[in-house]
N, C-alpha and C positions, 0 to 999 in steps of 0.2 A: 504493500500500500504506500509505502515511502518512496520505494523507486516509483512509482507513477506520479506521486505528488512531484516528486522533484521532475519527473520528466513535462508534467503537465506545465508546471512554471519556466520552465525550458522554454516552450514553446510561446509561451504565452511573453513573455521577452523577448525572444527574437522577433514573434509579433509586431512589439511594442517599436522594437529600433529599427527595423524594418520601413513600420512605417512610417516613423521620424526622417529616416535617411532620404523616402519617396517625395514627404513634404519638403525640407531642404532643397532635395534635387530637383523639384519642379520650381521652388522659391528663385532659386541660382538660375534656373532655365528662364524663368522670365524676366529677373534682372538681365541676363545676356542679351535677350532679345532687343528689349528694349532700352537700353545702350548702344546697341549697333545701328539700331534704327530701322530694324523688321519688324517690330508692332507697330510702328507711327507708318512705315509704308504698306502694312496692310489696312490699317483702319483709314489710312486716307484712299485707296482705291477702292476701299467698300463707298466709304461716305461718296465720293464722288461716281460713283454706281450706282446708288440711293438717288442721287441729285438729277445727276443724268436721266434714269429711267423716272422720275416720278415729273419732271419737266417736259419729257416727250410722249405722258401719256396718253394724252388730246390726241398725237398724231397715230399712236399704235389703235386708238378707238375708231378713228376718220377710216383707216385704213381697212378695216372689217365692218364698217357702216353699222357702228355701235354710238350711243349717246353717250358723251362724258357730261353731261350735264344731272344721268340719275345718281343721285348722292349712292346709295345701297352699292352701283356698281363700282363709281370709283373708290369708296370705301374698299373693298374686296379687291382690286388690283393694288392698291400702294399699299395696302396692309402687307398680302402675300410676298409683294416684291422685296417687301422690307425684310420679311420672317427668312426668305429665300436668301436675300441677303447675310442677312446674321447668321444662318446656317453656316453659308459659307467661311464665314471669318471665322466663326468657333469650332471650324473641322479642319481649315489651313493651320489654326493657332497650333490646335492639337498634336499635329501632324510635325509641324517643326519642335513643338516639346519632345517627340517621341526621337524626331532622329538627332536630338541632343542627348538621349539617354546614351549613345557611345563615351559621353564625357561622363568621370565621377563630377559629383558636389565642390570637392575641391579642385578638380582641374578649371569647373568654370567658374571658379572665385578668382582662380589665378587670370583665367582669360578677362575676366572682369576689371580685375587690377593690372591687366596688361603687362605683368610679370613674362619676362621673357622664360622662353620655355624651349627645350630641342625640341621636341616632341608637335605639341598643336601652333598651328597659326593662325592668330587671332585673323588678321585681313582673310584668308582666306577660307576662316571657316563663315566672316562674316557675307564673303561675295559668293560663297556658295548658296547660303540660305536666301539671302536677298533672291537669288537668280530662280533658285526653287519656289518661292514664294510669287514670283511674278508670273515663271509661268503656271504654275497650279491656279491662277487668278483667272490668266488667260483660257485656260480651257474651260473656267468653270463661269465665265461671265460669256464666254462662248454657248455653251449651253443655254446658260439660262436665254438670252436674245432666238436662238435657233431653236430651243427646245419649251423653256418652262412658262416663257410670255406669252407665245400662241397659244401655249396649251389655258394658260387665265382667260386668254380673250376666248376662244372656242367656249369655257365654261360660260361666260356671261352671256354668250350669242345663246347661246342651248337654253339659259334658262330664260331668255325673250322668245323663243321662237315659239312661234303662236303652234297650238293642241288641233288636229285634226275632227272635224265634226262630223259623226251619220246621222241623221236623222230619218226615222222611220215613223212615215205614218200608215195606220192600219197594214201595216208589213209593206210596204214600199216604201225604196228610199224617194228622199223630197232634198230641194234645196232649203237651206233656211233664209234665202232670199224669197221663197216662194210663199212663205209663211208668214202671217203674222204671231209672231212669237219673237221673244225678247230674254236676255239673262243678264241679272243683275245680283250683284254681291252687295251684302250691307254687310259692313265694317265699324270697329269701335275709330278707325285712324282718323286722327282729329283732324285733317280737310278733306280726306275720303269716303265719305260718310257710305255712299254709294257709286258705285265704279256697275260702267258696264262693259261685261266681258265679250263680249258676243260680234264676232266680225262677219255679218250676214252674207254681203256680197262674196267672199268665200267659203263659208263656212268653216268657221274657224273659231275658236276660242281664243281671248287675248290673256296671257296670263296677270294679271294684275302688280301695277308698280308702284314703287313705294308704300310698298303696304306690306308689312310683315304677317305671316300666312296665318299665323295664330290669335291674330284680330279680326279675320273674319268669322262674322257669326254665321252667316246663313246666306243662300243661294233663292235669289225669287226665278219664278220663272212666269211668264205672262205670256199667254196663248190667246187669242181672241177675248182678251176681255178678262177672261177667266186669270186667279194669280196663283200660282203654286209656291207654296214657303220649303225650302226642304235645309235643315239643319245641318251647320257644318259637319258635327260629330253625330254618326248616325247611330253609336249605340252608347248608354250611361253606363256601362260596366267600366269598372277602373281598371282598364288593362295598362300592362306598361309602356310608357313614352313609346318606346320602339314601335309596338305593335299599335296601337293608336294610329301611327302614321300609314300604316296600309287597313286603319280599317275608319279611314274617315273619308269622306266623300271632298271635300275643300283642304285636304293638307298640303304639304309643302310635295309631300311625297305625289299625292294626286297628278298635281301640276307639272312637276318639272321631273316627274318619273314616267310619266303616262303618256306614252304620246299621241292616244287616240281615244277619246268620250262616244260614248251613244248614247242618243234621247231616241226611245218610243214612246211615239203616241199613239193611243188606243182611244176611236174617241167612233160614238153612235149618237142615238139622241136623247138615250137615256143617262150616259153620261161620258167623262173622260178622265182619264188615266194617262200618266205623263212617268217612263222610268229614266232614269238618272244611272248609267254605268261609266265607273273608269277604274277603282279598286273594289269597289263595292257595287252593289246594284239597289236604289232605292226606289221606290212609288210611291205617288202622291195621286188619288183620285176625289174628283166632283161626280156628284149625282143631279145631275140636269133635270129629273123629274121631282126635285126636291126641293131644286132652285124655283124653279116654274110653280111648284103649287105654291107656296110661299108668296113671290110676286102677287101669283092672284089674288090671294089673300086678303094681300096687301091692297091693291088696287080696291077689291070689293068694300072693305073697311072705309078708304078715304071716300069710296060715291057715298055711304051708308050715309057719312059726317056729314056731306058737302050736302046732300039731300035732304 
């Protein structure tokens, strides 16, 4: 039991200097750096990669006939580009720490103190790193312009691009130019109260902007007169966040996962029925014989009065 204690405490110290040595050597590692002047030239070709790409981002929008005017979308390009950014710098940093681990702690004190030495040389280990640093910048600011900026603009386009419309009535399809019929979102967004989504002459749905998806409450739908109310959230069970989002008729997921809605209409002259599919399928029906005696009703009441 004593040889294990002691071997336990063994361990548990070279642990301990272990990882004092790790801290030192990266301490010493970033003093080098930054001395030589490989962190101030990496942070200024980020920064000015930041400046750069967030000054030309109007022309990268012009360029795929996107609007830099919606807040939500150029929020989400200079955010990325900046996170994209800092990615980078905190994985070149890295990168030059590790291929300093060939030095101990105290050979890069000495390099620090510019202690002559046979062995290392300062200029030269500093024009290596410099050299390594600029092109790893290169390939990687390469990238992002050739690879990760279209790929932002592509997502912003996709989530504007209007939702494909079928509409079926009594099981043929119809244009929804042909119809009178209408869809409109009510929203809590304080100047959007109501948005309508509905591009007739193609038929087409507009996905709605500036409006965060979880402010809308409900979907009308207006067919001759008649209005149909259909609830964002089509069922009150507490399922979780995740699932919520494929099982709601107006989520984010609906919209910019879906790329194709269908409304039937089922409509005689006793009543009409209007269904709602894109993750879900919902119905909403009127009884026209229900409507009708009512009216009359009403009608016969007001001669009764006026008589």
């Amino acid at each position: 039991m004593k040889h294990f204690t002691f071997i336990l405490l063994l361990l548990l110290l070279s642990t301990t200097v272990f990882g004092q040595e790790n801290i030192e050597h990266k301490s010493m590692s970033e003093k080098f750096l930054k001395q030589t002047g490989i962190k101030q030239l990496l942070d200024s070709i980020i920064q000015k990669e930041q400046t750069k790409a967030t000054s030309n981002a109007p022309r990268f929008f012009n360029q795929k006939n996107l609007d830099f005017s919606i807040k939500e979308d150029k929020i989400y390009f200079i955010k990325n580009i900046n996170e994209r950014l800092s990615f980078i710098k905190e994985n070149i940093n890295n990168e030059l720490l590790f291929r300093l681990n060939r030095y101990s702690a105290k050979d890069l004190s000495k390099l620090i103190n510019k202690q002559k030495m046979r062995k290392y040389n300062y200029t030269l280990i500093k024009n290596h790193l410099s050299q390594y640093t600029q092109i790893r910048l290169g390939n990687e600011i390469s990238k992002l312009y050739r690879n990760i900026i279209p790929t932002y603009l592509q997502n912003i386009a996709q989530r504007h691009k209007k939702i494909s419309l079928k509409i079926m009535l009594n099981h043929q399809v119809v244009s929804a130019n042909n119809l009178d019929i209408n869809l409109f979102l009510n929203t809590n967004c304080p100047e959007r109260k109501r948005i309508n989504i509905l591009d007739k002459e193609n038929s087409k749905i507009n996905k709605p902007q500036d409006c965060d998806y979880k402010q809308i409450e409900n979907l009308v739908v207006t067919y001759k007169r008649h209005t149909f109310v259909f609830d964002a959230k089509t069922t009150k069970i507490n399922f979780p966040s995740r699932l919520v989002e494929i099982k709601s008729l107006l989520s984010k997921y609906s919209f910019e996962k879906i790329p194709n809605w269908n409304i039937y209409i089922d409509e005689t002259k006793e009543s009409i029925s209007i269904e709602i599919e894109n993750v879900v399928l919902v119905k909403k029906s009127i009884n026209l014989s229900n409507k009708k005696a009512s009216k009359k009703k009403y009608l016969q009441i007001n001669k009764t009065v006026f008589d």
